[in-house]
C-alpha positions as YAML, in Angstrom:
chain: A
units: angstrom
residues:
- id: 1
  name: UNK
  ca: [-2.53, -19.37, -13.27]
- id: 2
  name: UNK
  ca: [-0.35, -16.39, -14.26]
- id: 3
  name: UNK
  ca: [0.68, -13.73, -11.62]
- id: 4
  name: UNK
  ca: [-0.64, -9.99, -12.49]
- id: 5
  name: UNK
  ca: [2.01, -7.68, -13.40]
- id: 6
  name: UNK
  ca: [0.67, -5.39, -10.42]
- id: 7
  name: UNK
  ca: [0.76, -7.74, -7.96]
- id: 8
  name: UNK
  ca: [3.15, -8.66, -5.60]
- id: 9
  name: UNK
  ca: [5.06, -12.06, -5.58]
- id: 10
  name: UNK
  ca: [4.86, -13.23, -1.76]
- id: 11
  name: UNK
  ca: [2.88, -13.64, 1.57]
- id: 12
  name: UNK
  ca: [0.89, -10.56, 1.93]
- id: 13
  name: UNK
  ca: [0.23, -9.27, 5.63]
- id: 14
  name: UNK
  ca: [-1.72, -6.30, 5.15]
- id: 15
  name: UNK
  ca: [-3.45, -4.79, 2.21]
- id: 16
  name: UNK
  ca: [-5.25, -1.49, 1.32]
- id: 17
  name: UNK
  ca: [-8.52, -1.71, -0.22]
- id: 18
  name: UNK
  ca: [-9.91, 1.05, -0.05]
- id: 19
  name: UNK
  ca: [-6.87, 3.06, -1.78]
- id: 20
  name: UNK
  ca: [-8.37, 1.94, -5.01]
- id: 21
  name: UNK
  ca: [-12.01, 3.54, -4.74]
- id: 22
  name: UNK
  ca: [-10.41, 6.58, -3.10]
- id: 23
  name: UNK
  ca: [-7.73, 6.98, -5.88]
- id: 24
  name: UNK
  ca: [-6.71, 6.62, -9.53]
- id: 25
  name: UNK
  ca: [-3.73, 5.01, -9.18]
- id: 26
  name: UNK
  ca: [-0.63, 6.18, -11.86]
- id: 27
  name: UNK
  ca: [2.30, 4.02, -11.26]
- id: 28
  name: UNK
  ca: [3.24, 1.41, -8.58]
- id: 29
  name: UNK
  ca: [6.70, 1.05, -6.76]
- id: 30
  name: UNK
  ca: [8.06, -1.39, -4.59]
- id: 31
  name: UNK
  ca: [9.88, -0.17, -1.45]
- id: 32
  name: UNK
  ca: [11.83, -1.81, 1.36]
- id: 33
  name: UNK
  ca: [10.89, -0.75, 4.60]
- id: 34
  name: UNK
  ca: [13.03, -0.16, 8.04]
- id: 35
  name: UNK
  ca: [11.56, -2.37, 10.46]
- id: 36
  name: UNK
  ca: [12.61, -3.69, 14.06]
- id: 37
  name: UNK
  ca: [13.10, -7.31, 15.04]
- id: 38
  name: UNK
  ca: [9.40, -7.50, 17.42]
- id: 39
  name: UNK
  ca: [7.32, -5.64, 14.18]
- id: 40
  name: UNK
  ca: [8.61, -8.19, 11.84]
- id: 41
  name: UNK
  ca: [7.78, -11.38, 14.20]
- id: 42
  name: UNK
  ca: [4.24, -9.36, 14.51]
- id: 43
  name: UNK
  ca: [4.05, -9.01, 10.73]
- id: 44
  name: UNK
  ca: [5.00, -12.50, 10.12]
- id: 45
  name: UNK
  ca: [2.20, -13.46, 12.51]
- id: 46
  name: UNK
  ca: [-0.18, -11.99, 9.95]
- id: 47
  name: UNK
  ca: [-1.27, -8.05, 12.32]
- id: 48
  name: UNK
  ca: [-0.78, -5.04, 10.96]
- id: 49
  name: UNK
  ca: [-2.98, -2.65, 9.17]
- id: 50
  name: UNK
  ca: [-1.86, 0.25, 6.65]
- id: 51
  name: UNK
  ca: [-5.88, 1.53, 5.84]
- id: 52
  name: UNK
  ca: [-5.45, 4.85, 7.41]
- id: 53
  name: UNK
  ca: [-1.58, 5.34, 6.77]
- id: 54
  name: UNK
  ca: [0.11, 7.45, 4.22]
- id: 55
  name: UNK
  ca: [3.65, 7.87, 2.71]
- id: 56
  name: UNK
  ca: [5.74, 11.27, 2.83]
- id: 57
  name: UNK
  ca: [9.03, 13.35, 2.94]
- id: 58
  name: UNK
  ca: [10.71, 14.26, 5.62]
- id: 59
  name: UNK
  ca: [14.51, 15.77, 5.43]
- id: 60
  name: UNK
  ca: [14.70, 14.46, 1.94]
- id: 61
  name: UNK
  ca: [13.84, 10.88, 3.10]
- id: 62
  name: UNK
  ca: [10.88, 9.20, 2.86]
- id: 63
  name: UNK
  ca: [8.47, 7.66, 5.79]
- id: 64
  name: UNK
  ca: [5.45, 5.48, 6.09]
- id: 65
  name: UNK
  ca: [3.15, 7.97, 8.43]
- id: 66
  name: UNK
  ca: [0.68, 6.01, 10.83]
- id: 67
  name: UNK
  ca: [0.75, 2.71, 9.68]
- id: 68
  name: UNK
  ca: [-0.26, 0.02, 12.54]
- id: 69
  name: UNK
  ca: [2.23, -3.32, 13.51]
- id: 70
  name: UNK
  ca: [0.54, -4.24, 16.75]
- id: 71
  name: UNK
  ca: [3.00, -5.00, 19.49]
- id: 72
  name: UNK
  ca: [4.61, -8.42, 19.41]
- id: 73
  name: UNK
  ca: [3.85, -10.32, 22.88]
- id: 74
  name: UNK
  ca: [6.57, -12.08, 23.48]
- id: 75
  name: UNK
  ca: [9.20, -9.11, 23.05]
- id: 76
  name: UNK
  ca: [8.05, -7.88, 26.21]
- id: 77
  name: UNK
  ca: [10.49, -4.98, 27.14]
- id: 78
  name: UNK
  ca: [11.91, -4.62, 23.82]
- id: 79
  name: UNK
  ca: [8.79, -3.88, 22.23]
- id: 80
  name: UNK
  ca: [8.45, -1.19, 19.46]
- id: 81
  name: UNK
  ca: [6.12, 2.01, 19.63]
- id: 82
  name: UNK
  ca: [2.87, 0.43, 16.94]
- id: 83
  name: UNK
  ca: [2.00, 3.90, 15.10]
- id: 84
  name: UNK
  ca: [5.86, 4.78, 14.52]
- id: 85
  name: UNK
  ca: [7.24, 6.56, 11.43]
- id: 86
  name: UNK
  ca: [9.00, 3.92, 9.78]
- id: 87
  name: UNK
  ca: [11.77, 4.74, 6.69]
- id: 88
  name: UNK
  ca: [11.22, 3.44, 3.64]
- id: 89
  name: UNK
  ca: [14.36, 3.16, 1.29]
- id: 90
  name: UNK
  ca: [14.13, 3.61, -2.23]
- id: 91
  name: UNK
  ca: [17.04, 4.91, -4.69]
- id: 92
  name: UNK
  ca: [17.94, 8.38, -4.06]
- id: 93
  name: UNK
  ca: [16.59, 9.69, -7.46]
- id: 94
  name: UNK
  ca: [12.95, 7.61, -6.72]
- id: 95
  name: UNK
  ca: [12.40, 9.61, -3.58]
- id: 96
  name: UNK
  ca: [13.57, 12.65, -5.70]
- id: 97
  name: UNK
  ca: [10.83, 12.10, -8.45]
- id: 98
  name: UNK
  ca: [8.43, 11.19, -5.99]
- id: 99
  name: UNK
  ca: [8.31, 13.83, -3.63]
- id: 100
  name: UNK
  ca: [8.47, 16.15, -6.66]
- id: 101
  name: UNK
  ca: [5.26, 14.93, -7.99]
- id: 102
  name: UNK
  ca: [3.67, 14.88, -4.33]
- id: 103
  name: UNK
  ca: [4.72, 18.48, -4.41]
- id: 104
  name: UNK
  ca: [4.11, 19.79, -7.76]
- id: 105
  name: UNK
  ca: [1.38, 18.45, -9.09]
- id: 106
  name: UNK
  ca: [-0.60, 17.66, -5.97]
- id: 107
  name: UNK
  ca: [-0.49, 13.72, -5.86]
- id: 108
  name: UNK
  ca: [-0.35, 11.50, -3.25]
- id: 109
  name: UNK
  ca: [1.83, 8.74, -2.17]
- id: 110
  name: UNK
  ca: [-0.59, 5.37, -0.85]
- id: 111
  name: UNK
  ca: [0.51, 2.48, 0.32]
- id: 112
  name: UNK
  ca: [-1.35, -0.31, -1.25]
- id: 113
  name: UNK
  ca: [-0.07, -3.25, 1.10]
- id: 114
  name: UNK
  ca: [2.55, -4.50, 2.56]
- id: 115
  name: UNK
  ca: [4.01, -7.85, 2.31]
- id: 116
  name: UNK
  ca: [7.39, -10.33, 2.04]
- id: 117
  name: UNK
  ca: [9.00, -11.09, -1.01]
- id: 118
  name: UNK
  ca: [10.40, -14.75, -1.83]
- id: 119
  name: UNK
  ca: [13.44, -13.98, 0.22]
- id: 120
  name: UNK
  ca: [11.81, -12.77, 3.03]
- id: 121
  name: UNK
  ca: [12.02, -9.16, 2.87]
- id: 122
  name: UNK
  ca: [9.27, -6.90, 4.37]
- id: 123
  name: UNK
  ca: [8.27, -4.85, 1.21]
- id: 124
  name: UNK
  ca: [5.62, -2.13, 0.81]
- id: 125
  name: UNK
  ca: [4.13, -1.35, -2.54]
- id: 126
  name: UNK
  ca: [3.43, 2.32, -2.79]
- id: 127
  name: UNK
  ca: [1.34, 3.93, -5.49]
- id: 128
  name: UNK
  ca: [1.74, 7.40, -6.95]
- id: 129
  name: UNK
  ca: [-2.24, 8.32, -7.06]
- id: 130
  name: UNK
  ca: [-4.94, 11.05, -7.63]
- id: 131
  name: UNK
  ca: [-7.63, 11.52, -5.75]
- id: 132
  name: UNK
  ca: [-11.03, 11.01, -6.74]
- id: 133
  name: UNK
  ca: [-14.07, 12.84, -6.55]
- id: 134
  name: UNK
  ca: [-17.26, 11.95, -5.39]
- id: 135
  name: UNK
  ca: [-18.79, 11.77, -8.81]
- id: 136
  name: UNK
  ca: [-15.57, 9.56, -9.77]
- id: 137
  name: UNK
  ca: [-16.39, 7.13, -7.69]
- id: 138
  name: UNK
  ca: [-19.93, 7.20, -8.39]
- id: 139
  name: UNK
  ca: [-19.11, 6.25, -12.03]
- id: 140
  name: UNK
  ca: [-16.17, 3.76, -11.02]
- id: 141
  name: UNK
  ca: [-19.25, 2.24, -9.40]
- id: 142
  name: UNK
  ca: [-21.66, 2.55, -11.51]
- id: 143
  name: UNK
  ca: [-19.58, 0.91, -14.79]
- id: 144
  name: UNK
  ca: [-18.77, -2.08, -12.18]
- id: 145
  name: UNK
  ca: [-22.35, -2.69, -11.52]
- id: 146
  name: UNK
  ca: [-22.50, -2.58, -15.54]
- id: 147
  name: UNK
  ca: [-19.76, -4.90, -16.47]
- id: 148
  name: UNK
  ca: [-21.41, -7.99, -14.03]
- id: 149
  name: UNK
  ca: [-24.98, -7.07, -15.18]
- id: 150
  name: UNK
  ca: [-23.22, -7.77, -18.74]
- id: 151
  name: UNK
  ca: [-21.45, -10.85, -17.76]
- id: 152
  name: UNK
  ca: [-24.59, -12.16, -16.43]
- id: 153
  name: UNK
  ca: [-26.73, -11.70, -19.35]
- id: 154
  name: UNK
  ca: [-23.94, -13.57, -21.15]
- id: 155
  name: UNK
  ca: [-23.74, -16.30, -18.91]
- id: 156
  name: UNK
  ca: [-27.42, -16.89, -18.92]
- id: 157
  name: UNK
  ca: [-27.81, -16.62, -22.94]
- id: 158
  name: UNK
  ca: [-24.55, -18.34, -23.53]
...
């Protein structure tokens, strides 16, 4: 089976799934992320959650906002804090571009999961998105529910 071009090569620990419905999504980037030792044994453990977090600038860097690596147990006193701002490094003109477009023209920066790639690297995939409207998603929906009404039909006649 062939990997999609948009997805990830890798154990995935957390994914978004919501971003999706909530957003048209324009372009997809991959981005390393600043982590300390106890959030990557609590990643690689398969905890964390990135459904309610958000990337931005800040001092011409940018930072994953409110995304949640639980505390790792056996790190005891040199746990981390689990809702930290955490850096995310990208090339110097990406985070240019980017934080342009979240500043011009109103878009949004989403992370769509996070995960490690083959060499072990914690990665986060951030998307470049829109967000939708209410009738947007109604439609989004309402095409769906088409498409496996259609399928079905031509399963059944088929």
């Amino acid at each position: 089976m062939a990997r999609k071009k948009d997805q990830p090569t890798g154990h995935v620990v957390a994914r978004n799934r919501k971003a999706r419905h909530d957003y048209f999504i324009e372009q997809t980037f991959e981005a390393g992320v600043v982590l300390a030792g106890s959030e990557v044994k609590a990643l690689r453990l398969g905890q964390g959650s990135i459904n309610e977090s958000y990337a931005g600038g800040r001092d011409g860097e940018l930072f994953l906002f409110n995304a949640f690596i639980p505390e790792y147990k056996s790190a005891s006193g040199f746990n981390h804090e689990p809702r930290r701002d955490r850096k995310l490094l990208l090339h110097r003109r990406e985070i240019a571009r980017l934080l342009g477009a979240v500043q011009r023209e109103g878009m949004t920066l989403v992370p769509l999961s996070v995960y490690f790639n083959p060499r072990g690297r914690a990665k986060v995939e951030l998307a470049l998105a829109r967000g939708k409207h209410r009738y947007d998603k109604r439609a989004a929906i309402k095409d769906r529910d088409w498409q496996r009404q259609k399928s079905r039909l031509l399963r059944d006649r088929g």
